[in-house]
C-alpha positions, 0 to 999 in steps of 0.5 A: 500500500502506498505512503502519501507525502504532499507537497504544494498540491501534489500527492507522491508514493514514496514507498514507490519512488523508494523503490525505484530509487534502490532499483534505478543507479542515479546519474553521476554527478558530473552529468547532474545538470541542476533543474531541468523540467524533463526531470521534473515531469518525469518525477510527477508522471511516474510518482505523483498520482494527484496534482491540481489539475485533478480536481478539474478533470481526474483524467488530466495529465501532470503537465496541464497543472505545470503549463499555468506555471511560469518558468520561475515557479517550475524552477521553484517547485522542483526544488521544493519537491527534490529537497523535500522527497530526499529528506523524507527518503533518508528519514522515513526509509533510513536511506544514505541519500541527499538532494543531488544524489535524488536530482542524479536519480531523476536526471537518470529516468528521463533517458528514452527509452526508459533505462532498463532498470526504471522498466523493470521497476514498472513491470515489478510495480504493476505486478504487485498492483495487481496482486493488492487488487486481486487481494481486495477482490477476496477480502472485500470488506475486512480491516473495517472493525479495525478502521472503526476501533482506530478511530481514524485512518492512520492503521499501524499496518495498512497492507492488512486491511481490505479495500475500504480502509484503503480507500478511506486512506486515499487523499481527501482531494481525491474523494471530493473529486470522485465524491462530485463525479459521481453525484447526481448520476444514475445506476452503478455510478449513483451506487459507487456515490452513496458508497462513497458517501458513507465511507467518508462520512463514517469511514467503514461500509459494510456489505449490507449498506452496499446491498442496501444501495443496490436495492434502492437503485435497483427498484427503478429499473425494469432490469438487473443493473448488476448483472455485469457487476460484482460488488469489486467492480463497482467498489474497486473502482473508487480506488483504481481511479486514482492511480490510473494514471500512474499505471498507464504512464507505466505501460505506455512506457514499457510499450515504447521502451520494448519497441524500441529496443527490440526494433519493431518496425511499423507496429503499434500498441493497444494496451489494457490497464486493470479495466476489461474493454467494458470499462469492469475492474479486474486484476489484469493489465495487458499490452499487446504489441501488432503490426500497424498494417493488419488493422487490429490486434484481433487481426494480427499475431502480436507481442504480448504480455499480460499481467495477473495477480498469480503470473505474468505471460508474455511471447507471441500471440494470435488475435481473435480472429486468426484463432481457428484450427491449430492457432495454439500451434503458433503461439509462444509464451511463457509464464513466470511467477516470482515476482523477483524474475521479471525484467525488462530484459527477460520481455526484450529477449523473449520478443527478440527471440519471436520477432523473425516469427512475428514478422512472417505470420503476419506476412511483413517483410522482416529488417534486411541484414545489412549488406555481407562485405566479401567473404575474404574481407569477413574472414580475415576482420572476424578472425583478427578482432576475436585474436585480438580485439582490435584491428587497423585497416591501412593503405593509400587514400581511396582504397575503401578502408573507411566505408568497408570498416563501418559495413564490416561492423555494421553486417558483424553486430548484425550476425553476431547479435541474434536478429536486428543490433542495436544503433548504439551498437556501432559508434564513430570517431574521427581522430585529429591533432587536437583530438585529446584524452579528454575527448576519448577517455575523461575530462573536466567541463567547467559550468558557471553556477546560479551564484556565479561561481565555476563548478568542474564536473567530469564528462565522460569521453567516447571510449567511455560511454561505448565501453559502459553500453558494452559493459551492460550488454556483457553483465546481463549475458552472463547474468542471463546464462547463470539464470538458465545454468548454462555456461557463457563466453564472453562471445555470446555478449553482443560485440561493440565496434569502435570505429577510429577513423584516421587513428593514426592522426591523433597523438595516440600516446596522449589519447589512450593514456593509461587506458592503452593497457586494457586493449591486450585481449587477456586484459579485457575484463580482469584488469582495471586502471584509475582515471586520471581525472575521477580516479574511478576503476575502469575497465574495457569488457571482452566483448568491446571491439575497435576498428582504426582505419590509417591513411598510409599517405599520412604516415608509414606504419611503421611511425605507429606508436610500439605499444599502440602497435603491438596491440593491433592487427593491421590488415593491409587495403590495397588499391583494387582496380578491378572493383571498378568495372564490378561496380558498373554495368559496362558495355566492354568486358574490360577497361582496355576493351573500352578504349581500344575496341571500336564499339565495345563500350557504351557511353563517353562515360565507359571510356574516360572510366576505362582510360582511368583504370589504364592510367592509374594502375600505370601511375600506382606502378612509379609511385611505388618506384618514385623516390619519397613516395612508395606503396603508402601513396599510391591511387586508391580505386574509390576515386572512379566509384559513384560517377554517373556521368563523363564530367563527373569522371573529368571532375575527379581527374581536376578536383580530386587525383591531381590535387592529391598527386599535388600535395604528395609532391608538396607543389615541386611540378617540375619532379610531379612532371618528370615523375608521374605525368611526362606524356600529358604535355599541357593537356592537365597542368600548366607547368609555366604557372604550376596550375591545374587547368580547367580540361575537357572530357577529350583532352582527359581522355588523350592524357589518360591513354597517353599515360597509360601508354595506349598509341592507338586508342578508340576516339571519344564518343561524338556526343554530337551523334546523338539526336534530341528534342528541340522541346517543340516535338521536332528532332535535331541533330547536335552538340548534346551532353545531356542526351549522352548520358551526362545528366548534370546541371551543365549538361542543362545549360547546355540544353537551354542554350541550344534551345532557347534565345539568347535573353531567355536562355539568360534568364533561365541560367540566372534562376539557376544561379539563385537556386545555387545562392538558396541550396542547390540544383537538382536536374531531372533524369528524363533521357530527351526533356532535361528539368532541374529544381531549385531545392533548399534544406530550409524548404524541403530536401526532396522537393524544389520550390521551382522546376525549370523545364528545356523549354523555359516554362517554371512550374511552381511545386506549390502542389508538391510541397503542401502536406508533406511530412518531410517538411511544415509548411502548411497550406495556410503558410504558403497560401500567405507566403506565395503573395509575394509572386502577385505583382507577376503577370500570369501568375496566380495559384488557388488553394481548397481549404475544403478539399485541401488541394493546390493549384500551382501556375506555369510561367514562361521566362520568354513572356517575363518582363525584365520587371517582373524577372526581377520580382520572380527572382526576390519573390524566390528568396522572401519565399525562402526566407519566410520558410526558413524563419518559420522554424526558427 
């Protein structure tokens, strides 16, 4: 039974909020903040059950009561409530506690999903709950001679009295409450009045008083109207209101927290609290967790679980209507039934184990695996990090060692971990100079108090935080295999993967410090080190892994630090050519059949790609032999991945290789020349003013070949061969990237100008160059009719504001945009907003409140006055503005 302490209005449970406190470990005080109106709502929503807004409505939540309060009186109020339940916590329950150790606490369970330990509390609390109301169903009227000899409501042992007294005990707001809810009614809720009235009249009620009620309110119906009741159901209910909604926080949360953690995509929950789906009080609470897209829980296969008074079930289960022939077949639960066995862990771990099964009854697709890296890439990785926990990729730039460490860790917490990983699984760091120990392990953060003092608190670092998540995950296996008698490895803990990006960056001597020695493999779990900063215990657990990646353009491996060394594995990245013509669809069967057979390949694209192939593989060949450069800097493949177009591969020659083959000869073109790039004369680089220059596809592919040393190679696709639309329906025949295959927003220029006059074609570019001003271009993929929208983060990602057509027509996206999830504006706003394009000639837009639809103009730039260019041009930016202040 719970004990009652109010402060300023609201009523808390300290029996449960002690009981949370002993189960939940408080946040450190480096990461106890002070007030914060989270922590607040949270302590109301989870430990108060009657607060002001209660006497209006008893439905009202916490937060209606905290909205009428000013910023000031929330600060005030939560100080009031810390110091004072602290106080009560270490008087009434004898407990070692202060106020910052109890805000440490409440900062602690505002975490989402709730902490594991706050959801175990939950389950606990329900539980016991419905033990107390399955108690008070069975001993209905006793404690009342006791309550009456007391005199009062204070009984020395409250949890031996029946359901009465409980009620009488419950604050006296609360029964005036109920008392005016009830008043006037009819029925069952006119019984639960004049029962009510005697218990706070006399405080007792026997059970003929309330046959006397039922009678009375009996002779005025043709019918029984206590034939769905039983004197608990219409008594339980004066005392279940009360705390309902403390318990529907609980299961709300819990069904959020196991969504969450288990990762179950696109599914919903319908939740039970005590009351059966006519509104009768029961000793039962259930949630039943199903996918959104069957509709019901009737009509699906669901996570269940269902609390009674004697066990709780849980696993999967079947729906009403799926229940024919053989449905027990398909189900799975389990029950347990001491009190001390229910965790949250035990419902994620069940729910885990059905979810594959959950997923294919109720014929939704299941999460897929994240892509298998090559299987060599697999075997090697896996068989270095269970040697030795950690390992370095390392090789020149460009060789994917990056993108294949985060996809290795990615698929192997996937395998390794018995269905769908946690995200926090795989975290992230990218090391630099001034990467410190502070940044990785500990550190201190100075804060200015209220009183204008500075106040240092530790922070911890991400090794640190990465470490205690792994660390969690390692305790509750080993806790689960002692539970069930079975022998654990340490590898049957889900693994963690650090990625260290560009390790070899960072001072490593002076970022690792003490911590260097955990990483020995023997070292995991068995050895601790004391921080330099909190002086704490530090471990890292066995099933903690890091992955490096080290650019050895950087720095030769053999400059690692020896102690950093000798604790990982370093497994080599070299440049992989041939992953070039895997990656691509190609019309040659290889790179050199692209540029020397005629007709083998495709598009201008193939050709420049398979030229580029040629001629990198000769340049890694004298890197290797050049004096000062070596394996180390050679070309990595990933610098000829993702290009759609042949300017996009020229782009990577101008703006990507050469500078890098720049930087390796720290600006000496005369040594990069005689080196690497005699054959291409002038055709890249102006060796005069040591500038790379602004080359076409044509001369890049003539310098490619010529490095490659290809004498006769097949000339350039023509892309004046290709026949395209003029924009009227006609065909002509002429100069056209776009149609090539090149769909870039020069290859657009190039259409507007060969389409349009001169003027109008201006125009069309100068929006282009606003759109460039606002976020950026996005040109469409149609082969003949290229398009482009002017698009903006501040408006929305996928959907330009404008869309220009070849023929110099702009469609406004009014239509598009509206209604989006992806972004806020509403209807309303651009209805308001687009004003600002009225004063163009032709342009108007309608909108339908009623039918919510837009109807977006057309403008031709042809048709524009230089005037009303010039309002299309600021209208665009006061609309992008508007947007983008709306959400500030």
């Amino acid at each position: 039974m719970p004990s009652f302490l109010k402060i300023q209005g609201f009523v808390f449970d300290t029996q449960a909020l002690k009981d949370a406190y002993l189960a939940v470990p408080p946040a450190a005080r480096s990461s106890n903040k002070g007030y914060d109106e989270a922590a607040l709502e949270a302590l109301i929503r989870y430990f108060a059950d009657w607060w002001p807004a209660r006497e209006e409505s008893l439905m009202a939540q916490p937060e209606e009561t905290l909205e009428s309060l000013s910023g000031d009186e929330k600060r005030e109020l939560y100080n009031e409530f810390t110091k004072r339940l602290a106080r009560n916590l270490e008087e009434q329950y004898s407990r070692d506690i202060d106020q910052e150790k109890f805000e440490g606490f409440l900062h602690r369970i505002t975490q989402q999903p709730v902490p594991k330990p706050l959801g175990t509390f939950f389950l606990r609390w329900l539980w016991r709950f419905s033990k107390q109301l399955h108690e008070y169903d069975q001993t209905l009227f006793s404690g009342t001679e006791q309550l009456e000899r007391s005199g009062d409501s204070d009984i020395d042992n409250p949890d031996e009295v029946g359901l009465i007294p409980a009620i009488h005990r419950l604050p006296g707001e609360y029964l005036e409450t109920k008392h005016a809810q009830y008043e006037g009614d009819i029925k069952v809720n006119q019984i639960r009045f004049s029962a009510l009235e005697r218990i706070r009249q006399q405080g007792l009620l026997s059970e003929e008083d309330l046959q006397t009620f039922v009678d009375e309110e009996n002779t005025k119906y043709d019918t029984d109207i206590m034939r769905a009741f039983d004197s608990f159901s219409v008594l339980g209910q004066l005392y279940f209101d009360y705390f309902r909604p403390r318990v529907s926080a609980y299961l709300d949360d819990i069904t959020s927290a196991l969504i969450e953690e288990v990762g179950i995509d696109e599914s919903t929950a319908h939740v039970v609290d005590f009351l059966a789906p006519r509104n009768i009080l029961s000793d039962d609470a259930w949630f039943a967790i199903y996918p959104e897209s069957r509709g019901s829980k009737g009509n699906a296969y669901q996570l269940f679980m269902g609390i009674q008074w004697d066990g709780v079930r849980y696993g999967l289960y079947v729906g009403d209507e799926l229940c024919e022939d053989g449905w027990q077949d398909r189900v799975d639960i389990e029950t347990i039934t001491e009190t001390d066995a229910l965790t949250l862990d035990l419902l994620i771990d069940k729910f885990d184990e059905v979810l594959p099964e959950y997923y294919r009854l109720n014929e939704i697709q299941s999460v897929d695996p994240p892509e298998r890296p090559p299987e060599d890439v697999v075997e090697t990785v896996t068989r270095q990090l269970e040697s030795a926990k950690q390992v370095v990729f390392y090789g020149p730039p460009g060789t994917g060692k990056t993108f294949e460490a985060k996809r290795f860790a990615e698929w192997w917490v996937f395998d390794q971990s018995d269905g769908k990983p946690r995200d926090e699984q795989v975290a992230s760091v990218t090391f630099h100079p001034s990467f410190s120990y502070e940044d990785f392990i500990e550190g201190l953060t100075a804060e200015a108090t209220e009183d204008g003092d500075v106040q240092y608190q530790i922070e911890d670092g991400v090794l640190k935080r990465v470490a205690e998540r792994a660390q969690q995950a390692y305790d509750q296996a080993q806790e689960s295999s002692s539970a069930s008698g079975e022998f654990s490895e340490s590898g049957k803990a889900p693994p963690y993967v650090l990625i260290i990006d560009e390790i070899n960056r960072g001072n490593l001597a002076q970022v690792f410090g003490e911590v260097i020695t955990l990483l020995e493999a023997d070292k995991r779990g068995s050895f601790e080190v004391s921080l330099a900063h909190s002086g704490k215990q530090f471990s890292l657990p066995p099933n903690l892994y890091v992955i490096g990646t080290m650019n050895t353009a950087d720095q030769s491996i053999a400059l690692v630090d020896t102690a950093l060394r000798r604790r990982f594995r370093f497994v080599d990245f070299p440049p992989d050519l041939d992953v070039i013509w895997q990656e691509y669809n190609m019309e040659a069967n290889t790179p050199t059949a692209a540029v020397m057979q005629p007709g083998a390949a495709g598009s201008r694209r193939e050709q420049l790609l398979g030229a580029s192939v040629e001629a990198i593989s000769e340049l890694n060949k004298r890197i290797l032999h050049a004096p000062e450069l070596g394996k180390g800097k050679q070309l990595g493949h990933t610098y000829l991945l993702g290009h759609d177009s042949a300017i996009d591969v020229v782009d990577a020659w101008r703006y990507d290789i050469l500078p890098q083959l720049e930087e390796y000869y720290f600006g000496q073109f005369d040594r990069l020349q005689n080196d690497l790039l005699t054959e291409t004369g002038e055709r890249l680089i102006d060796w005069e003013t040591e500038q790379i220059r602004s080359f076409d596809g044509e001369s890049l592919y003539i310098a490619l070949c010529q490095i490659a040393r290809i004498t006769d190679p097949t000339p350039l696709i023509d892309a004046s061969e290709v026949v395209v639309s003029d924009g009227d329906g006609t065909s002509v025949e002429g100069q056209d990237s776009w149609a090539a295959g090149e769909k870039t927003q020069e290859a657009f220029r190039e259409r507007i100008r060969s389409n349009l006059d001169s003027e109008a074609a201006e125009r069309v570019e100068r929006l282009l160059d606003v759109g460039e001003d606002l976020g950026w271009v996005d040109t469409g993929r149609g082969d003949q009719f290229p398009t482009a929208q002017l698009k903006t983060d501040d408006i929305d990602p996928g959907v330009g504001v404008i869309q220009l057509n070849q023929d110099g027509e702009i469609d406004f996206r009014w239509d598009w945009l509206s209604g989006r999830e992806e972004n806020s504006l509403t209807p309303e706003f651009i209805d308001d907003a687009a004003s600002v394009f009225d004063e163009i000639d032709g342009y108007a837009h309608t909108w339908s409140p009623v039918e919510d639809e837009f109807e977006s103009p057309t403008l031709d730039v042809a048709t524009l006055t230089d005037e009303e260019m010039d309002a299309l041009v600021e209208g665009l930016q006061s609309f992008a503005q508007q947007a983008a202040n709306q959400d500030e």
